[in-house]
N, CA, C and O atoms as a CHARMM CRD file, in Angstrom:
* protein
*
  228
    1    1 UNK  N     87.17500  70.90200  75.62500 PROA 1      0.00000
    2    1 UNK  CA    88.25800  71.82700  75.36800 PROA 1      0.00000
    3    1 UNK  C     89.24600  71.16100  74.41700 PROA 1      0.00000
    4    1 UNK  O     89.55300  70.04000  74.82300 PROA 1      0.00000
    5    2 UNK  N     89.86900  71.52800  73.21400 PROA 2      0.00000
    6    2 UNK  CA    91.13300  71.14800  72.70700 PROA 2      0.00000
    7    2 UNK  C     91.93600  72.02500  72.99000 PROA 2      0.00000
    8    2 UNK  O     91.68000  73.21900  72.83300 PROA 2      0.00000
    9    3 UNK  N     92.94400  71.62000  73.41300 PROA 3      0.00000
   10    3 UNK  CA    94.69300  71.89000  73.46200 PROA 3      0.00000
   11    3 UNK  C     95.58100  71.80300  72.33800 PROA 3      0.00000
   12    3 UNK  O     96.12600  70.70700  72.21500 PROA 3      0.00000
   13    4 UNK  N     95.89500  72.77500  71.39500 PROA 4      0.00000
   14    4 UNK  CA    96.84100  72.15800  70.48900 PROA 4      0.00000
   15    4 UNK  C     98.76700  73.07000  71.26600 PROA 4      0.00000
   16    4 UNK  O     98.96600  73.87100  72.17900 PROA 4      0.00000
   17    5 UNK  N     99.43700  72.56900  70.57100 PROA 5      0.00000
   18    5 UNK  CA   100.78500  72.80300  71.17700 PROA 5      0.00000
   19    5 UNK  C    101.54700  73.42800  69.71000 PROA 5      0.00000
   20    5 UNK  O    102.08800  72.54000  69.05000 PROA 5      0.00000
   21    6 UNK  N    101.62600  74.51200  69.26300 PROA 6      0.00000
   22    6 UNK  CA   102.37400  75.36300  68.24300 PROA 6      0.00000
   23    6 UNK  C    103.95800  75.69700  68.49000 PROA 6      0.00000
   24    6 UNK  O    104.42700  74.81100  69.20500 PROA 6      0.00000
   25    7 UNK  N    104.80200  76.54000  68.18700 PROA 7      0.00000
   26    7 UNK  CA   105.23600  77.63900  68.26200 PROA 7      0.00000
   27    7 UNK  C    105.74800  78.96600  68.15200 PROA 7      0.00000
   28    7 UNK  O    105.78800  79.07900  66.92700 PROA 7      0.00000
   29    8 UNK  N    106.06800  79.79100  68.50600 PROA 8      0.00000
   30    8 UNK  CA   105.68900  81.37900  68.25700 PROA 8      0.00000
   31    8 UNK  C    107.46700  81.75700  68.49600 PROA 8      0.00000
   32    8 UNK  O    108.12800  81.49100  69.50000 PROA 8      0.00000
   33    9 UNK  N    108.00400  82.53700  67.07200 PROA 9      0.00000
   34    9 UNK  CA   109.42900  82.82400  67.08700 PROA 9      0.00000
   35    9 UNK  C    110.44200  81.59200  68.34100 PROA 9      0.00000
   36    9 UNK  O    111.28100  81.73300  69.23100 PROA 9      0.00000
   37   10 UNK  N    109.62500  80.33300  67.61700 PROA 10     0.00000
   38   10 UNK  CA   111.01300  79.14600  68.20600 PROA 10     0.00000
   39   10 UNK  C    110.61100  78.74500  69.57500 PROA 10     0.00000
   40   10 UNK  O    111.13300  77.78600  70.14500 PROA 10     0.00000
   41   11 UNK  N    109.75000  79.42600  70.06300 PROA 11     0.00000
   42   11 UNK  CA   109.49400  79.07600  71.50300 PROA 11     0.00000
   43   11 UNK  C    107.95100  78.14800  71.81500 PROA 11     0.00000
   44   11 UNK  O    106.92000  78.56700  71.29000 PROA 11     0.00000
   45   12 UNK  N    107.92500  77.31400  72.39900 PROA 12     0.00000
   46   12 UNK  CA   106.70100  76.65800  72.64000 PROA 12     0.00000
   47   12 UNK  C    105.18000  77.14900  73.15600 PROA 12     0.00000
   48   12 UNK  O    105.10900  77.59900  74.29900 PROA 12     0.00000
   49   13 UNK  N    103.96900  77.07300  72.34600 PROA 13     0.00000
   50   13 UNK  CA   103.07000  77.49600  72.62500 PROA 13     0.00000
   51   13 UNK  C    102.27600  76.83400  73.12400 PROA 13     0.00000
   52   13 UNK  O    102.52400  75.71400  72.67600 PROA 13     0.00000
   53   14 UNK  N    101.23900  76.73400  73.94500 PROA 14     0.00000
   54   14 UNK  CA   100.23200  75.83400  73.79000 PROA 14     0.00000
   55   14 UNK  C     98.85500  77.02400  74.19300 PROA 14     0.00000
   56   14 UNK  O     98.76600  77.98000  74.96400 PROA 14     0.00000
   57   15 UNK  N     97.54700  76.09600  72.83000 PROA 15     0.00000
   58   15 UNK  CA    96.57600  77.33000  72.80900 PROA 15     0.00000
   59   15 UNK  C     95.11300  76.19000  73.28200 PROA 15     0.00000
   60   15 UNK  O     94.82700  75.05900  72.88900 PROA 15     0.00000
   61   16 UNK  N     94.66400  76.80800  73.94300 PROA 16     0.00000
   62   16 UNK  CA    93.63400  76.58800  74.56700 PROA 16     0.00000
   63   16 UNK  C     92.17000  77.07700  73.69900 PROA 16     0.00000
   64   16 UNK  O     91.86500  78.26900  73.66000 PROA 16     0.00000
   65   17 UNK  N     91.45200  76.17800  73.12700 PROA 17     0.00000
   66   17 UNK  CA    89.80200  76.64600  72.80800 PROA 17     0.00000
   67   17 UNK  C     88.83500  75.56900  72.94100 PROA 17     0.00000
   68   17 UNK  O     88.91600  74.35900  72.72700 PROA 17     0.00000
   69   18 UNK  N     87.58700  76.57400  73.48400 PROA 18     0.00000
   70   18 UNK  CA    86.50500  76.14600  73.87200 PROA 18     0.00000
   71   18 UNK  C     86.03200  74.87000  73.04300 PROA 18     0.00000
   72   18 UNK  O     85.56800  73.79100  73.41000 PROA 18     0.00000
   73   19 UNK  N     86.32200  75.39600  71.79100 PROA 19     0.00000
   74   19 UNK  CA    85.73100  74.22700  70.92300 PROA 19     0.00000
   75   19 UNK  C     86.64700  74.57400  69.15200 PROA 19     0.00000
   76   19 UNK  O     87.35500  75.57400  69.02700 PROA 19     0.00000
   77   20 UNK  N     86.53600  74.04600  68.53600 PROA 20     0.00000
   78   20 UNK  CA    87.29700  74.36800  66.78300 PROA 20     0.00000
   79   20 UNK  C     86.68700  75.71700  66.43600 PROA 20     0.00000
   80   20 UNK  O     87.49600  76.47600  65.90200 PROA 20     0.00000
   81   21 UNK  N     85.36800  76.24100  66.61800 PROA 21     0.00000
   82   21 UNK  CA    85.55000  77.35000  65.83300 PROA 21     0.00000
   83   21 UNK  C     85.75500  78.11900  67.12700 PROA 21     0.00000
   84   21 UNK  O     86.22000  79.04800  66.46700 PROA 21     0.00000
   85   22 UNK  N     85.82300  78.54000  68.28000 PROA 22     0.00000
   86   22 UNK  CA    86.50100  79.41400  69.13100 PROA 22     0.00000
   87   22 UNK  C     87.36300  80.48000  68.45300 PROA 22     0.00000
   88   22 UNK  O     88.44400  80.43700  67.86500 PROA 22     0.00000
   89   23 UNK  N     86.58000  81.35600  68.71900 PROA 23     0.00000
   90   23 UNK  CA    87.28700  82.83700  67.74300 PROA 23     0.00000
   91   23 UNK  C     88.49000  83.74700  68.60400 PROA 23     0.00000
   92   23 UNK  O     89.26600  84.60400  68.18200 PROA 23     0.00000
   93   24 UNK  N     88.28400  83.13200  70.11000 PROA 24     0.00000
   94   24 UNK  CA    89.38500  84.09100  71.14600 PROA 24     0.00000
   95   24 UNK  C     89.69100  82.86000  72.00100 PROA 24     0.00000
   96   24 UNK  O     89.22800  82.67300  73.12600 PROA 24     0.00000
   97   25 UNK  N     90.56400  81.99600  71.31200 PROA 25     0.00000
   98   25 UNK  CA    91.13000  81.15800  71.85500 PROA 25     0.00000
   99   25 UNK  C     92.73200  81.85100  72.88200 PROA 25     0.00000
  100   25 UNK  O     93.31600  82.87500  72.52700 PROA 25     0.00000
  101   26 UNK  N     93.15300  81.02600  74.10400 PROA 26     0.00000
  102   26 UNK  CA    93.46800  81.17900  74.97200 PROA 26     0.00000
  103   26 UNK  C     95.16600  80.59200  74.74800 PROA 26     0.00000
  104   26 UNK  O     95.60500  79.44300  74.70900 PROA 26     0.00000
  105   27 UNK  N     95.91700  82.05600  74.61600 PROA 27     0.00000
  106   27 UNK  CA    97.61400  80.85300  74.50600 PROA 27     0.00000
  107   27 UNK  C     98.43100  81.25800  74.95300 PROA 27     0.00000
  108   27 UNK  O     98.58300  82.47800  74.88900 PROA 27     0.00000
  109   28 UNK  N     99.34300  80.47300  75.61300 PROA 28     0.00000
  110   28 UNK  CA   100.44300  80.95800  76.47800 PROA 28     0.00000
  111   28 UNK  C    101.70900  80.17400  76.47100 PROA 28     0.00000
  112   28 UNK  O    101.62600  79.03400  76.01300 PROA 28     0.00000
  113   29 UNK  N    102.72300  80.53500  76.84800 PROA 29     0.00000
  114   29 UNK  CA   104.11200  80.20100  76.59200 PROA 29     0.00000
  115   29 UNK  C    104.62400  79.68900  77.66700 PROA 29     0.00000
  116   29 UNK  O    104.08100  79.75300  78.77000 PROA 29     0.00000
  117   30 UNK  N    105.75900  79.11600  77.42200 PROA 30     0.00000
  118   30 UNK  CA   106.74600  78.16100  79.25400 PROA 30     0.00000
  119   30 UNK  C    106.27400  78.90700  80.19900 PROA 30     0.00000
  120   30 UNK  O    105.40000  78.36800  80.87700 PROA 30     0.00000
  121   31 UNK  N    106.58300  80.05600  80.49500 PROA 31     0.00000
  122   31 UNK  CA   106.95500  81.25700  81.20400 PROA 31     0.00000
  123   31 UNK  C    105.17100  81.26200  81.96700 PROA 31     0.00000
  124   31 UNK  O    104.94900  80.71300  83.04600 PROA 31     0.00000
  125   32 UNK  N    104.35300  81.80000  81.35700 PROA 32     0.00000
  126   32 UNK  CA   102.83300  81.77300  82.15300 PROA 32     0.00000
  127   32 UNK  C    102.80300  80.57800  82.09200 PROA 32     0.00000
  128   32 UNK  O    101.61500  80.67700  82.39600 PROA 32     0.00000
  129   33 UNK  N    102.98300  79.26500  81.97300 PROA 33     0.00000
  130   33 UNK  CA   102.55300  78.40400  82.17100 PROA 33     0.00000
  131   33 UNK  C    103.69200  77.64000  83.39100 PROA 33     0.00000
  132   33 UNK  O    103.71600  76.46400  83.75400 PROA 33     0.00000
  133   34 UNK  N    104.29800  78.43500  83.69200 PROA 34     0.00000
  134   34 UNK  CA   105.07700  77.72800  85.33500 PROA 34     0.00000
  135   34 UNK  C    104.01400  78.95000  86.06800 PROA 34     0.00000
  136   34 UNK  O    103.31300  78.58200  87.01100 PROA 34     0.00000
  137   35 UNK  N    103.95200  80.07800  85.69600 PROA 35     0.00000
  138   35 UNK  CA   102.90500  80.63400  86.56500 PROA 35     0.00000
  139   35 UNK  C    101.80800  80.32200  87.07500 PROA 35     0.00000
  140   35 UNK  O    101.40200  80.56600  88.21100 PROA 35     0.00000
  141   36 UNK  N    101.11300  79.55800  85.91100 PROA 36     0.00000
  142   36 UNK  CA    99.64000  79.27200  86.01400 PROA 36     0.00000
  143   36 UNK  C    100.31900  77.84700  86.93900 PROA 36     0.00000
  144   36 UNK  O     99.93900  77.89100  88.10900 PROA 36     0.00000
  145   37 UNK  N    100.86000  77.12400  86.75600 PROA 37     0.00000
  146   37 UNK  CA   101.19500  75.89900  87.35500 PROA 37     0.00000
  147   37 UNK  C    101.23400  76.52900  89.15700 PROA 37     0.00000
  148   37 UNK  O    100.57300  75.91100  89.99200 PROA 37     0.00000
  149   38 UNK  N    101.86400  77.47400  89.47700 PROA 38     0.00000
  150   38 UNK  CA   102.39300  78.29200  90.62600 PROA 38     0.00000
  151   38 UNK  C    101.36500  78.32700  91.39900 PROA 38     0.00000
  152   38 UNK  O    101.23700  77.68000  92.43900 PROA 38     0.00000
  153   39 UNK  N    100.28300  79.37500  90.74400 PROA 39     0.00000
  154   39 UNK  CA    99.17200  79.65100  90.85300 PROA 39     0.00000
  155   39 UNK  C     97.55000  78.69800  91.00100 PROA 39     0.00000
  156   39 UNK  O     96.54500  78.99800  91.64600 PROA 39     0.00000
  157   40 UNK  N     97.69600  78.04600  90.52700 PROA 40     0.00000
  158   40 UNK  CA    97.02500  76.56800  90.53900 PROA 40     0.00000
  159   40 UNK  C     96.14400  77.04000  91.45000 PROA 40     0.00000
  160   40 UNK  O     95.31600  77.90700  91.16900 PROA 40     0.00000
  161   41 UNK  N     96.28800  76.36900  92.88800 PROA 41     0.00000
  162   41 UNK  CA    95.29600  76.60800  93.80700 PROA 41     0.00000
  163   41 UNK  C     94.46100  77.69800  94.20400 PROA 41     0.00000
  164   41 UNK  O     93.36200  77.57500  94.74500 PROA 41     0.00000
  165   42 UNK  N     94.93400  78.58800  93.96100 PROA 42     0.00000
  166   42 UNK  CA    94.23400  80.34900  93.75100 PROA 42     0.00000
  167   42 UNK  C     93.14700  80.77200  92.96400 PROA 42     0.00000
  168   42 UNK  O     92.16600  81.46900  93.22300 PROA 42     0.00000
  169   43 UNK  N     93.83700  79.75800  91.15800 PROA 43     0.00000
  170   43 UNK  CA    92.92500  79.68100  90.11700 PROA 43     0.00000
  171   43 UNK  C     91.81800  79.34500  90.63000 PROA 43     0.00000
  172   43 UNK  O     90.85400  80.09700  90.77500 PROA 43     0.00000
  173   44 UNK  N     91.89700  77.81900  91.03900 PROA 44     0.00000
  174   44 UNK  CA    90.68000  76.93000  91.83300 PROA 44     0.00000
  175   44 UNK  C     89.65400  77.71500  92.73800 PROA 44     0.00000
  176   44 UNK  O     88.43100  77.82300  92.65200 PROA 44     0.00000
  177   45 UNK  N     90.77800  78.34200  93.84100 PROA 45     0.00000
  178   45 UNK  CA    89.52800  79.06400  94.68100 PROA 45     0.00000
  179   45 UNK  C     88.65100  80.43100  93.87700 PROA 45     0.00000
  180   45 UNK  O     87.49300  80.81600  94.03700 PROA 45     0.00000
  181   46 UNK  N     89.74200  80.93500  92.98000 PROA 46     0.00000
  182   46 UNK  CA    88.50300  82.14500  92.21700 PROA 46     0.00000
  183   46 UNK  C     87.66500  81.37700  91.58100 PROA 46     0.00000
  184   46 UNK  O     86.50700  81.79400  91.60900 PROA 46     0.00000
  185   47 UNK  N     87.80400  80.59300  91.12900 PROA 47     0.00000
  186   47 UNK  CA    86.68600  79.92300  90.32500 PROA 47     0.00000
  187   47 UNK  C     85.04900  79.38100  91.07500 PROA 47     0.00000
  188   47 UNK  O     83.89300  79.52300  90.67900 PROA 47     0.00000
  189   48 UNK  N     85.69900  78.66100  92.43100 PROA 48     0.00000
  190   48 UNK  CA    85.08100  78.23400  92.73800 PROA 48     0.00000
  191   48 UNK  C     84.20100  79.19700  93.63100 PROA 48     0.00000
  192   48 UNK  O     83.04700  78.78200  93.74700 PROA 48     0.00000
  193   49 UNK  N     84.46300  80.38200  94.29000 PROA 49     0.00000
  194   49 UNK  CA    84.06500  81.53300  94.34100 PROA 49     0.00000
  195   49 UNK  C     82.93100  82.18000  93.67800 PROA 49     0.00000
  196   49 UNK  O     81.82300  82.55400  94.06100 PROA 49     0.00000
  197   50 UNK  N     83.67600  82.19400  92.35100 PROA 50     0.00000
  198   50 UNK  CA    82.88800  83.51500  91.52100 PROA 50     0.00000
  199   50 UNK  C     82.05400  82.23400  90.14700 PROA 50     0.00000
  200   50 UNK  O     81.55900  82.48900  89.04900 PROA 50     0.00000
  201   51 UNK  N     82.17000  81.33800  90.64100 PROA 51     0.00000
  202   51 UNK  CA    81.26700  80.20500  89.56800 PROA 51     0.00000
  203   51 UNK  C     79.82000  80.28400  89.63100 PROA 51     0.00000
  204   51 UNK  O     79.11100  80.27100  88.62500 PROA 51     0.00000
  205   52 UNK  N     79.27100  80.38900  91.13900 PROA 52     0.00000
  206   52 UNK  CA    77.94400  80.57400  90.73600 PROA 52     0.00000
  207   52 UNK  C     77.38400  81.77500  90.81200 PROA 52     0.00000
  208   52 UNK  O     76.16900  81.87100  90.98800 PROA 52     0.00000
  209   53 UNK  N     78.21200  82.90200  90.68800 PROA 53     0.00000
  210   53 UNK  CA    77.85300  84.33600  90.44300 PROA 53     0.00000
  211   53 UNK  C     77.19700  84.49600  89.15400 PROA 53     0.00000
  212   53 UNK  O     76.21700  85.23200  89.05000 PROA 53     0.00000
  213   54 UNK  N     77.81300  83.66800  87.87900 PROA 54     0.00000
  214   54 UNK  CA    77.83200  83.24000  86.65600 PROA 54     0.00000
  215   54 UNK  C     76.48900  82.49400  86.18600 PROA 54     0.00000
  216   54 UNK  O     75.78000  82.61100  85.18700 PROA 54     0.00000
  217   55 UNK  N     76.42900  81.49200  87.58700 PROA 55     0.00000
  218   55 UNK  CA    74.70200  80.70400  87.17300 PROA 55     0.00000
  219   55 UNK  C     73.46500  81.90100  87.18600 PROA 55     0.00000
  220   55 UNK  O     72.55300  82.05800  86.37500 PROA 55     0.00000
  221   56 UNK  N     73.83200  82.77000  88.56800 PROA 56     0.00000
  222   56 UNK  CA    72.72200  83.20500  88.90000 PROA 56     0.00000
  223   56 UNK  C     71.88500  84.37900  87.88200 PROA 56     0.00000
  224   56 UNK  O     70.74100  84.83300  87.90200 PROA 56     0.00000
  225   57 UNK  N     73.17000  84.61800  86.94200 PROA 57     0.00000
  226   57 UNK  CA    72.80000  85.68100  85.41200 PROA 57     0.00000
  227   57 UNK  C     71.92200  85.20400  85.01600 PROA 57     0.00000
  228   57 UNK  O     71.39000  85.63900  83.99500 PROA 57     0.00000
């Protein structure tokens, strides 16, 4: 994954992609990112949940 850190009208971004050419890279601002921080453990359990739903395709 690279992380680069931008920003968008003065405010701090940071964008998330799979890899350099990643065409729907992933970005979010302070604000979702105290969320996602909030949220953390929830993330984890959907993931870990619905992860091998994903293998079995």
């Amino acid at each position: 994954m690279i992380v680069e850190r931008t920003e968008y009208k003065g405010q701090p971004v940071l964008i998330l992609k799979r890899n350099e050419n990643d065409k729907y890279p992933f970005s979010f601002g302070l604000s979702k990112a105290r969320l996602i921080i909030e949220g953390i453990e929830d993330i984890k359990k959907f993931v870990a949940e619905n992860d091998n739903k994903e293998e079995k395709k």
